[in-house]
GUNUDO-160358 format. One record per residue (C-alpha): x, y, z. Coordinates in steps of 0.1 Angstrom, whole numbers, plus 5000, padded with zeros to 4 digits. Example, Ala and Ser with C-alpha at 12.3 -4.5 7.8 and 13.67 -1.06 7.14 Angstrom:
REM residues 2
512349555078
513749895071
//
This chain:
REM residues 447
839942260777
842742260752
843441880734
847141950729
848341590724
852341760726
853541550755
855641860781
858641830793
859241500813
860141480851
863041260861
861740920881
864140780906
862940540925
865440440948
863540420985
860240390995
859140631023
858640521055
857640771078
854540911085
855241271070
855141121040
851841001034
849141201021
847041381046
842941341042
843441721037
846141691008
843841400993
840441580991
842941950979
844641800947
842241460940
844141190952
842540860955
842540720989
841040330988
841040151018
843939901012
846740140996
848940361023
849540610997
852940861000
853541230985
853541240947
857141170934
856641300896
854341410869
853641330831
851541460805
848141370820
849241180856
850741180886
852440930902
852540830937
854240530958
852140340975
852640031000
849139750996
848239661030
846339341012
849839220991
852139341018
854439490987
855439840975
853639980944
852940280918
849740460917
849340670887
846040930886
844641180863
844941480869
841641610894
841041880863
841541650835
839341370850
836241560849
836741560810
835241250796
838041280768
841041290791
839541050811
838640750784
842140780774
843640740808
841740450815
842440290781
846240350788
845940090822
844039860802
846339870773
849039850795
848239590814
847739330781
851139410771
852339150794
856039170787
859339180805
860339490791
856739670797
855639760838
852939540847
849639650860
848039520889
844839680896
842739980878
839540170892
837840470903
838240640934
835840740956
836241130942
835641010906
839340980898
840740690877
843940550889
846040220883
848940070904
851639860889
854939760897
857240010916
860840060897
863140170912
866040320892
866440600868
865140710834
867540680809
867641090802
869041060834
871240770828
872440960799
873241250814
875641110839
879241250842
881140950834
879140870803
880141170782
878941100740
881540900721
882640730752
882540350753
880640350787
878040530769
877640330738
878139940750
875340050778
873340240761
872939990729
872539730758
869239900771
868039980735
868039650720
866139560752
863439880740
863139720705
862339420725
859139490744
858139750709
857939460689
855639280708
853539580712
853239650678
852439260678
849939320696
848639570679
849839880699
851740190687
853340410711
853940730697
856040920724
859540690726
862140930744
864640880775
862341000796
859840710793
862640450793
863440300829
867140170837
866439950865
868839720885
870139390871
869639460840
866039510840
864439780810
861239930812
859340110780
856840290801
853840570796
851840440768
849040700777
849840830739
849340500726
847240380696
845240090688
845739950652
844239620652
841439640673
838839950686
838340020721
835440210737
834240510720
835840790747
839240660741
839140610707
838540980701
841441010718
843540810697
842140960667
842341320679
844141510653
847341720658
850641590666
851341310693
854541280711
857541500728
858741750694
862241650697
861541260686
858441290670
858341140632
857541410609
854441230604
853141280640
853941630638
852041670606
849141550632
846841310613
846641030630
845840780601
849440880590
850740680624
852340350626
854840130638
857340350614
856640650636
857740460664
861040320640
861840690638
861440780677
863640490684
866440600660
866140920679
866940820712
869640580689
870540930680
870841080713
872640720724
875740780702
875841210697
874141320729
872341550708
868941540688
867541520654
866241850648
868942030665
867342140699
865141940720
863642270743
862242460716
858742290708
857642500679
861342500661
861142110668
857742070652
858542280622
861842150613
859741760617
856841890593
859942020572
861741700571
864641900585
866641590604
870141640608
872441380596
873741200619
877541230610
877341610612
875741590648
878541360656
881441530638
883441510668
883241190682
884240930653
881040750643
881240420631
880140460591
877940130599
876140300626
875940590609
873640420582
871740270606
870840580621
870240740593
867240510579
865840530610
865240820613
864540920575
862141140571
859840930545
858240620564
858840430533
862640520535
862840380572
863140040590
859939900580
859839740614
861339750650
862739400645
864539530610
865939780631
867139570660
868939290640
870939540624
871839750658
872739350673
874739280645
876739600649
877339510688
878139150679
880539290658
882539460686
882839800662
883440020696
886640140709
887740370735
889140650723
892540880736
893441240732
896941360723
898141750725
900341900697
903941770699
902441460718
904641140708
902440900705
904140600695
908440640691
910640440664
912340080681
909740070707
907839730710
903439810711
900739640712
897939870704
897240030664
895440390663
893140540639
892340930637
889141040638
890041420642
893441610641
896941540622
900241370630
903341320616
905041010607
908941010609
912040810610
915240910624
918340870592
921740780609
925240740597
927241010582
924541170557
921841130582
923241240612
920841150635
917941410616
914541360610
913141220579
909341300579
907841000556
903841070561
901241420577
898441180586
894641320592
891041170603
890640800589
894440680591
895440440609
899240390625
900540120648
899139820631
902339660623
903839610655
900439550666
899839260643
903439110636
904639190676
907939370657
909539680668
908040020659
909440130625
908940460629
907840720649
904540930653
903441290672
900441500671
900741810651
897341910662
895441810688
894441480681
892241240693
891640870677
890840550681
893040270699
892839880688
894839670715
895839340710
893539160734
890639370714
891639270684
891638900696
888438920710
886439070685
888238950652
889438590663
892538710657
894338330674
892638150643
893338050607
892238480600
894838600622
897338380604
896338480571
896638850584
899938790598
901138680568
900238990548
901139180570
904739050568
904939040531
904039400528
906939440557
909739250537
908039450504
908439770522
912139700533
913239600502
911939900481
913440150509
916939940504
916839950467
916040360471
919540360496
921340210469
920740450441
//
């Protein structure tokens, strides 16, 4: 039997009811075809997904009266003493990780058929692939990013004290990350986890040790796909966290593809990881972010976050710092914001041109246009009459089609204290470079 430690293509949990009828459970006949456990005090139901080496199951417990999660090996895979050492250090691991963010497990043991199984805590909720994926959280959206740097700082929380612990995960994607209700985050399947303070029994540390890489291609460090497990520590994980950060913020992956396994694997032994600001050209990524995405996912260990915690006081920092706005689109010949009008909101291009323009009156003018600026990705327009509450001095249309980001004021007083001693001191430069301006375009007039 093949010891392929490439985790396959993920199924997507939702747990959002627990069966109640009896055509749901699992007939004696089902139980004794595919291996399923059947102890006395677990109503078992139909198997709701798959992972690399088990299957899950809801499950009610007569003796708790409460709705649970069995997970088994596979029937084929538990007659191998290597498959089956590793499963059963997974529910042990798992269950000393005794964190908020981790599922807890309540009970591990054998079935009567020889099958290892474990039940802990039912979710129910969605995987954040899932969560990702949905309509109305399209990449560069602020939907996407506020939430999805919510549920990742609450990852880094339960990795940190794994690696604490002494535990290494080594296959971090959406997948294995549980959006539950009320805020609640799960970092689940450590069945790829690895041990680096302590040594379990002999069977699964021969797992843990087997060489060849460890993980799902598409977020695997390029020292897991290099396969030597002595290579492998909490910096692997750094890296598959920056790749779901990755993900988070361009919806797409670091190697470029996330179905091809062998092009995944080879570009990750290459060191091939596509920059970040390429994969999100489109979508106006915050240069802050960008470096913390970046050194996450470096290719080098040494060149990484040395440790989840390093990782996640710089991601807080950027959210604390309020550095996402929603963004608009404007077609060519789109006004955007028109001379004399009173606003409230500033705009900065990310991609596309506009033009700046005044109208010229009085008898040489004649009511004509005078264009004073083309404008492209990384100027800004609008923050006067956003900052001094003045009419617009000018006016500005999309030559292309443009989209940018908008700063409103009740943004801009939220995230920079703009009511304080700052706003007044930006206020006040703002206005001098206002009287400067008019002065210089008199004195032009004049001559």
């Amino acid at each position: 039997m093949s010891k392929e430690r490439v985790s396959p293509p993920q199924p997507v949990y939702v747990i959002e009811s627990i069966p109640a009828g009896g055509d749901n459970d699992v007939t004696p006949e089902e139980a004794h075809a595919e291996g399923i456990p059947t102890p006395e005090h677990l109503r078992i139901f139909k198997e709701l997904g798959r992972g690399g080496m088990g299957r899950i199951h809801p499950a009610t417990d007569r003796n708790l009266l409460r709705h649970v999660a069995l997970k088994r090996l596979d029937k084929e895979m538990a007659r191998e003493p290597f498959y089956r050492d590793g499963f059963i250090a997974e529910a042990q691991i798992t269950g000393q990780l005794e964190h908020p963010n981790i599922v807890p497990v309540h009970e591990l043991a054998i079935g009567d058929n020889g099958v290892p199984y474990f039940t802990m805590k039912l979710v129910r909720g969605m995987n954040l692939d899932r969560w990702l994926r949905h309509p109305s959280r399209p990449p560069g959206s602020s939907e996407r990013l506020e939430g999805g740097l919510e549920i990742f700082l609450k990852v880094c929380d339960a990795l940190a004290y794994a690696h604490h612990r002494g535990v290494i995960h080594r296959d971090i994607k959406p997948e294995n990350i549980m959006v539950a209700g009320f805020g609640q985050v799960y970092l689940m399947d450590w069945g790829l986890a690895r041990l680096t303070k302590t040594q379990p029994a002999s069977g699964a540390m021969s797992q843990m040790n087997a060489p060849g890489p460890v993980g799902t291609a598409s977020y695997m460090a390029p020292e897991q796909a290099r396969g030597n497990p002595a290579e492998m520590d909490e910096r692997s994980d750094v890296f598959g966290l920056g790749a779901v950060l990755y993900e988070i913020v361009s919806g797409r992956h670091p190697y470029g593809t996330s179905h091809d396994v062998e092009l995944c694997l080879k570009r990750a032994v290459e060191n091939q990881v596509i920059p970040i600001a390429e994969a999100a050209r489109d979508i106006g990524l915050s240069t802050r972010l960008e470096r913390i995405i970046d050194r996450a996912v470096a290719p080098r260990p040494e060149d990484r976050y040395q440790s989840v915690l390093e990782l996640q006081a710089d991601v807080r920092r950027f959210v604390r710092g309020g550095l996402h706005l929603p963004r608009q689109v404007f077609e060519p010949g789109t006004l955007i914001v028109k001379e004399g009008d009173v606003g409230d909101t500033a705009f900065m291009i990310i991609s596309g041109r506009c033009r700046a323009f005044r109208t010229v009156s009085g008898a040489a003018g004649g009511g004509e246009q005078e264009t004073l600026a083309l404008m492209g990705a990384g100027d800004v327009f609008g923050e006067m009459a956003l900052l001094l509450e003045e009419p617009r001095a000018a006016s500005v249309e999309a030559v292309d089609r443009v989209t940018t980001l908008v700063l409103d004021k009740r943004t801009m007083q939220d995230g920079l204290g703009i009511d304080g001693w700052t706003g007044a001191l930006v206020r006040a430069l703002a206005q001098r470079f206002r009287d400067l301006e008019a002065t210089v375009r008199a004195s032009g007039l004049r001559r």
